[in-house]
N, C-alpha and C positions, 0 to 999 in steps of 0.2 A: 873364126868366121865359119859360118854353113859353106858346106862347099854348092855353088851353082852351077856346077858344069851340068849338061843332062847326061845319061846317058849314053854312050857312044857319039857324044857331042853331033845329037841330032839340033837343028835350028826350032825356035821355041812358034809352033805353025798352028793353025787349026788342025784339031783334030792331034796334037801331042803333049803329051800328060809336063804341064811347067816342073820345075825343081820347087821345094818348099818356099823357097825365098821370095820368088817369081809369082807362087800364088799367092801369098800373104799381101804383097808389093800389091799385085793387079787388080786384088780384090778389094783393098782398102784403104795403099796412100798414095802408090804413084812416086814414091822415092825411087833416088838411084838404085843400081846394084850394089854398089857401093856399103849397102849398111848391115851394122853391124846386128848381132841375131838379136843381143839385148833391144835395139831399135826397131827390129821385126815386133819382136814381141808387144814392146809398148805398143805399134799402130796396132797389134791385135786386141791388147786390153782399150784402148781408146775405142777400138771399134764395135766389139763385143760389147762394153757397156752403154754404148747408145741404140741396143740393139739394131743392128744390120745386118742384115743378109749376108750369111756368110755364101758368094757364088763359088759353086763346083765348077772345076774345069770342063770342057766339049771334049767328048770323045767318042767315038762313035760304038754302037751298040755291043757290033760284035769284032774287034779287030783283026787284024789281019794277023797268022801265025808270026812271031816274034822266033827272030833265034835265042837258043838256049842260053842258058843265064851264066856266065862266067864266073865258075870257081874256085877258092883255093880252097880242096877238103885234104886234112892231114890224115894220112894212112893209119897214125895211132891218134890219138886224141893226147894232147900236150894236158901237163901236171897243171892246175888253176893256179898260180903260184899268187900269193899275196906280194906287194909292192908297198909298202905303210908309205902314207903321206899325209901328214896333218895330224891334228889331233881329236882323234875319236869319244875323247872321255866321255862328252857330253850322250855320243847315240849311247854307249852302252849304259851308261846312268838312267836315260830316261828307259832302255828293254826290262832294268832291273828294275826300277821302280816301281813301274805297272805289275813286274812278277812278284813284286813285294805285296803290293794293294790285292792281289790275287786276281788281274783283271785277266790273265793268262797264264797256263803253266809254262810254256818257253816261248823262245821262238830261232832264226838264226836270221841273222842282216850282212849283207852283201854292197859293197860298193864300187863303182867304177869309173877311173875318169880317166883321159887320154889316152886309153888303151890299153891300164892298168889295173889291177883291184889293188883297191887300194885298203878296204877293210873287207875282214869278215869275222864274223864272232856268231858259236853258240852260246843261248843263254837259258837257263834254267832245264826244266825237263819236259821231253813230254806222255810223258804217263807218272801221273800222281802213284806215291808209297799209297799201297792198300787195293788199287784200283783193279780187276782181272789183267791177267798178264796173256800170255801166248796159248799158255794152256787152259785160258778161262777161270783160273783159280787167281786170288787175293797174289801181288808179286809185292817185291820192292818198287821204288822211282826208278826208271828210266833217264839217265840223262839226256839230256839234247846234245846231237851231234853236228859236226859241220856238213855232213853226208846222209841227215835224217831227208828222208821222201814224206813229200805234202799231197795230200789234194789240191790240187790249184785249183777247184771248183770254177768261177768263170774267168781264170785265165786263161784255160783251156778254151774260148771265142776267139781269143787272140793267136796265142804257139797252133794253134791246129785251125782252127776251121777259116779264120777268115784270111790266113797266109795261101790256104791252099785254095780258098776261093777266086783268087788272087793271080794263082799260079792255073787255075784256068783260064780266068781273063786272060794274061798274057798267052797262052796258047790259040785263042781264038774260040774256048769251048762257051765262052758266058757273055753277055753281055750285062755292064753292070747295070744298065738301064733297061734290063728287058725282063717283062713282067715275068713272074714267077710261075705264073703257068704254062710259058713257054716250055719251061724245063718241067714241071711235076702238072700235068694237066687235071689230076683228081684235086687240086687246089679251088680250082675254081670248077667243077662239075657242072654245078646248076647254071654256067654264064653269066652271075651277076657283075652287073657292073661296078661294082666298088670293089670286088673282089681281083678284078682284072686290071686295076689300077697300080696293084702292090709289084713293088720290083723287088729287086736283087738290092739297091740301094737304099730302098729303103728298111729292109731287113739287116743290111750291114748296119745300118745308122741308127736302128729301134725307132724308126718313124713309120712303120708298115700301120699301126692301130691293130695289130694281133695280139691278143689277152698275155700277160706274161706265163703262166706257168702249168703245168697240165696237169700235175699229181694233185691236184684241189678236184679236178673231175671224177669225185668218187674214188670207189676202194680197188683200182684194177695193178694189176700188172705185184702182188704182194707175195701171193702162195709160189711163185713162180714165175721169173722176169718175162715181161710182155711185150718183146721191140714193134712187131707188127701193128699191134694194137697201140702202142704208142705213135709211131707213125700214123697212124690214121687219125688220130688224135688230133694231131699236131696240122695235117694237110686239111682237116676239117673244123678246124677253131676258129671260133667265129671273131668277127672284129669289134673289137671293143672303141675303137673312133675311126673317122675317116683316115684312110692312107695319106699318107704327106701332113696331117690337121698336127701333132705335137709327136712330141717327146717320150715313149713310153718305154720302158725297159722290157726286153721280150725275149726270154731263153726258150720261148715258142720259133721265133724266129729262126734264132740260130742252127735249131735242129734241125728247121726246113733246110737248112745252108745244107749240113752236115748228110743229109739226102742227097741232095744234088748234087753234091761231090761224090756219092756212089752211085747215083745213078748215070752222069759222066764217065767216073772211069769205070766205072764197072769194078770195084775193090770195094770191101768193106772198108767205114772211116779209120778205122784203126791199124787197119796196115796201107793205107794208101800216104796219111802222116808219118808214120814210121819209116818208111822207106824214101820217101819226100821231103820231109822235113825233117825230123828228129835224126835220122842216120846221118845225112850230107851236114849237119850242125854237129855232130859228135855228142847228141843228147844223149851218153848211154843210159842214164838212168831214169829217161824220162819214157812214159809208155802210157794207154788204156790200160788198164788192170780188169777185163771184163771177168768174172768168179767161173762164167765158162771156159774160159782159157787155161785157168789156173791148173800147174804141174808139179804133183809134189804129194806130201800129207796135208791133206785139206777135206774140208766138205762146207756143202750149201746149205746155208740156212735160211728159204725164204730167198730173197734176191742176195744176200751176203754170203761173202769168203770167210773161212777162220780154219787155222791151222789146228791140226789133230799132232796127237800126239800120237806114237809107234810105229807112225811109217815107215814105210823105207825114205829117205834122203837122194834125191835126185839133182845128179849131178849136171844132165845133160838133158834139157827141153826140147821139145821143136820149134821150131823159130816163130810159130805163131803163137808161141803160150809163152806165158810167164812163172818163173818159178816160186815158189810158196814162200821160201825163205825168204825172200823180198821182205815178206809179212814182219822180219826184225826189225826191219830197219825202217817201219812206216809209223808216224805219227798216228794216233790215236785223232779221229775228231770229235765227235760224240755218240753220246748213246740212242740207237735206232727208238724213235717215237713216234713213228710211223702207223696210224690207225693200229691201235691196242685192240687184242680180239681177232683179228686176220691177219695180222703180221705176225711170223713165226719167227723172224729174229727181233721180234718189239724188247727195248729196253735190254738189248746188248750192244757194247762200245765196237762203233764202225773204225773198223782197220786194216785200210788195203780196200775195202768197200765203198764207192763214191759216195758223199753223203747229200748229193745232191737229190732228192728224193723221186725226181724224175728219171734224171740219167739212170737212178738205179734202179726203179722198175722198169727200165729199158734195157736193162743188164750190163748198163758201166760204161758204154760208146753213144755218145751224142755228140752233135754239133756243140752244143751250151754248156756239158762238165763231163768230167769226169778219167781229163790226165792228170797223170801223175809225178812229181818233180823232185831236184834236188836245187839249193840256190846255185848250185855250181854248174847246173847246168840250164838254168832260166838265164843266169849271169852271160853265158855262150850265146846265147839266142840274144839278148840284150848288146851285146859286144859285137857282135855280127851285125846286126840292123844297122848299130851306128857304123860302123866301116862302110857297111854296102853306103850309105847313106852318103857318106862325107868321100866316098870313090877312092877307098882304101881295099886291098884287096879283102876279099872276105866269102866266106862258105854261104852266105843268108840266099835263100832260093828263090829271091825278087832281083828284076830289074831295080836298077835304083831309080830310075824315075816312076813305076809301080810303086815303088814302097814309099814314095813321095805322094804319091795318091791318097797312097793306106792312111800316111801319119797325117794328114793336112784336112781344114775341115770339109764336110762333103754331105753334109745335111741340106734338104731342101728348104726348112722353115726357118724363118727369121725368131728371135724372142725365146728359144727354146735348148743355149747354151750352142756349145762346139764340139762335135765327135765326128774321127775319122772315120775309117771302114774298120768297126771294131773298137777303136782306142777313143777312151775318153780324153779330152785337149781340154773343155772349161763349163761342166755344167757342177751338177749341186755332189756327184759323185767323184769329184777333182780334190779333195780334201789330199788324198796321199801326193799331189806336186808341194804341198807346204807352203812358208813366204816368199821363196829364194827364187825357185826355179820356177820362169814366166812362162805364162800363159802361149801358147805355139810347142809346149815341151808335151807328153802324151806318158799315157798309161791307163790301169786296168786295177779292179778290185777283185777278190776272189772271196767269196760269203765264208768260208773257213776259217780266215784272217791272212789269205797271204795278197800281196800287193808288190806291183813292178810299174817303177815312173822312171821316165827317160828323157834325157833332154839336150840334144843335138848340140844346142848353143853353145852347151860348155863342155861336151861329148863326154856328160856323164848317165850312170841310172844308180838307180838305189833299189833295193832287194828287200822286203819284208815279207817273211815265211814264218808262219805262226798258226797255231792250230786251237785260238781263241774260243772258240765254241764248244771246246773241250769241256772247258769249266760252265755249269748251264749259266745261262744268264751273262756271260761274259759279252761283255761290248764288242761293237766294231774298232776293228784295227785297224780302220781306217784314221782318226784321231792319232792313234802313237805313230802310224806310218809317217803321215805329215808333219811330226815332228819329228821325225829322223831324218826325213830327206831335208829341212830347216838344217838342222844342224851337222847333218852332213856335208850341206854347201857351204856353211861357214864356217868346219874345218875345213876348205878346201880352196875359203878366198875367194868362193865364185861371185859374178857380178856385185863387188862390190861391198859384200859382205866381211 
């Protein structure tokens, strides 16, 4: 059962955020409490495909300060221990397969159910024999490790910007229905009225009609990362439909988020998550890797990191930098093809370099990409949410009725699928929930190949970290994700399987 309590077992009023079950319930059958999350879900698939209004809960713009979020953060970070339950044969068959078909060179899968992980497995490598190694020269293969660091490319909306979007809501600094130029007024400069239309929500929900992607605007920010210029960029990008009219996908959007949260706390996005988020989670090896930060034998090539060789080896960083050896233990994504002719690192393999091609002419910190992960430590964040969720104790730095907000849908248009603030729940980019785990469960893609789906009902998630784009031409992992979390739920007996 989802647990229904609220929060501090506040009574469910205008103007307080319902628990998941409560919204699903009130939005679309009017059943008891009583039911069960499978029976949640179906009234959301019944509902959802008759196209209807998914209604957002009332709450009012700017809320009143909230006390602090109650948590249990462990002094050391506990060992991930695996727990085996079930039989896995079938995920690692299908990871090996696709690494057979050559559709990926590895990847690692991660899973979790009641509290437990219950699989995780490296598979394949990821740096192909022959490919540049550390020092640029031709190396051996790389194995894949259970400890390799991904690009989460845009999972990074998710673990950073829109938790911490979130966590000013809850303070009182946002309102999620207050237009955007509230908070960044060079948004709308001229006064237009379409312009002033665009909230906070619908930025979270990529309904704002802001173009998606800013690195198409010409050759800037390449000889030399350009964050200023990217910002302006971004505050001044024009709308490509009306706000509230559909469904567009917008890592323009999120970078507006990713402002407002610095110009709020007054931190850069990179240490205001780290210190917020990633630390009170025990993320140790989750970070921004911006190449200006970077401590160690390195140099810059164009917006990109790469390790040198005859440094000195640095043992001890400042706390705002990252250290260079990192650079071993990070998957390779692909090769920089970034306007050939002006790009100075064009056609050398991005590692440890975001490869999101925005984020990295913005020099690696954005709202939309560019942290960095281990499964072991997305698994923490995943493990967290559902505890805060189901009112277990837990380190996750939301209210649990906030984070009942986050996960439930909160789009203004009807006909145009389901996503929370941030988390996809049922549109065409749902492929990684699979057959098993129903419609009301949530999750996130990441264009590199990694993917994280989660699913309260049966308080499991599944982990796919792969760095697919490695190989050119390699498919979306989104397809093998979806089949792992399939057969993941049916080694594990859920609903029915």
């Amino acid at each position: 059962m989802v647990s229904t309590r609220l929060y501090g077992s506040r009574p469910t009023q205008p103007g307080v955020i319902p628990t998941t079950v409560e919204m699903v319930l009130r939005s679309r059958s009017g059943f008891a409490r009583g039911v069960t999350a499978a029976a949640v879900a179906l009234s959301v698939i019944a509902a959802s495909g008759c196209g209807q209004r998914a209604d957002r809960t009332q709450e009012p713009s700017v809320p009143a300060a909230l006390p602090a979020v109650p948590t249990t953060v462990p002094t050391a970070v506990p060992t991930a221990v695996v727990v085996p339950e079930g039989d896995f044969t079938p995920v690692a068959r299908l990871v090996n397969d696709d690494i057979a078909a050559h559709r990926l060179p590895g990847a690692v899968v991660q899973v979790g159910h009641g509290g437990n992980i219950v699989f995780r497995q490296a598979f394949g490598v990821r740096k192909y024999a022959g490919e540049p190694g550390l020092d640029g020269s031709p190396s051996a293969a790389e194995p894949m490790t259970e400890d390799t660091v991904f690009d989460l490319a845009s999972l990074t909306k998710i673990v950073a910007t829109s938790t911490a979007v979130l966590q000013l809501y809850e303070r009182g600094q946002v309102g999620i229905d207050e237009p955007v130029q509230t908070y960044l007024p060079e948004f709308n400069a001229a006064n237009d009225p379409l312009r002033a239309q665009v909230t906070l929500r619908m930025l979270l929900t990529h309904t704002s009609g802001i173009g998606g992607d800013l690195s198409r605007q010409g050759p800037w920010g390449l000889v030399a990362a350009d964050r200023t210029g990217g910002i302006h960029r971004a505050l001044t990008a024009p709308l490509e439909f009306g706000p509230g009219e559909i469904f567009h996908y917008s890592d323009i959007g999120f970078i507006l988020l990713g402002v407002i949260i610095e110009r709020i706390t007054g931190e850069p996005l990179d240490a205001y998550v780290q210190e917020n988020i990633f630390g009170p989670l025990g993320m140790v090896d989750t970070r921004y890797l911006p190449a200006a930060a970077a401590c160690g034998p390195y140099r810059i090539r164009g917006t990109a990191v790469e390790l040198t060789s005859g440094g000195a080896t640095i043992t001890q960083c400042p706390p705002e930098s990252w250290n260079s050896d990192l650079l071993a233990r990070i998957a390779p994504t692909a090769r920089d093809e970034d306007t050939p002719g002006i790009n100075p690192n064009h056609g050398n393999l991005l590692r440890g370099t975001v490869h999101d091609p925005t984020a990295r002419r913005m020099g690696g910190v954005t709202g939309s990409a560019g942290v960095f992960s281990t499964v072991r430590d997305v698994g923490r964040y995943a493990q967290a949410l559902l505890d805060r969720l189901a009112g277990r104790p837990s380190p996750f730095p939301l209210r649990q009725s906030t984070l009942q907000l986050m996960t439930t849908p909160q789009q203004e248009i009807s006909g145009q699928g389901l996503r929370g603030f941030g988390w996809d729940i049922d549109t065409y980019q749902s492929t990684p929930r699979g057959t098993i785990f129903p419609v009301g469960s949530f999750g996130h893609t990441g264009f590199t190949g990694v993917t994280l789906w989660i699913d309260p009902g049966s308080d499991s998630y599944v982990i796919v970290l792969a760095n697919v784009i490695h190989q050119r031409g390699g498919p979306p992992v989104a397809r093998l994700s979806g089949d792992v979390a399939t057969a993941a739920a049916r080694a594990l007996h859920l609903y029915g399987s």
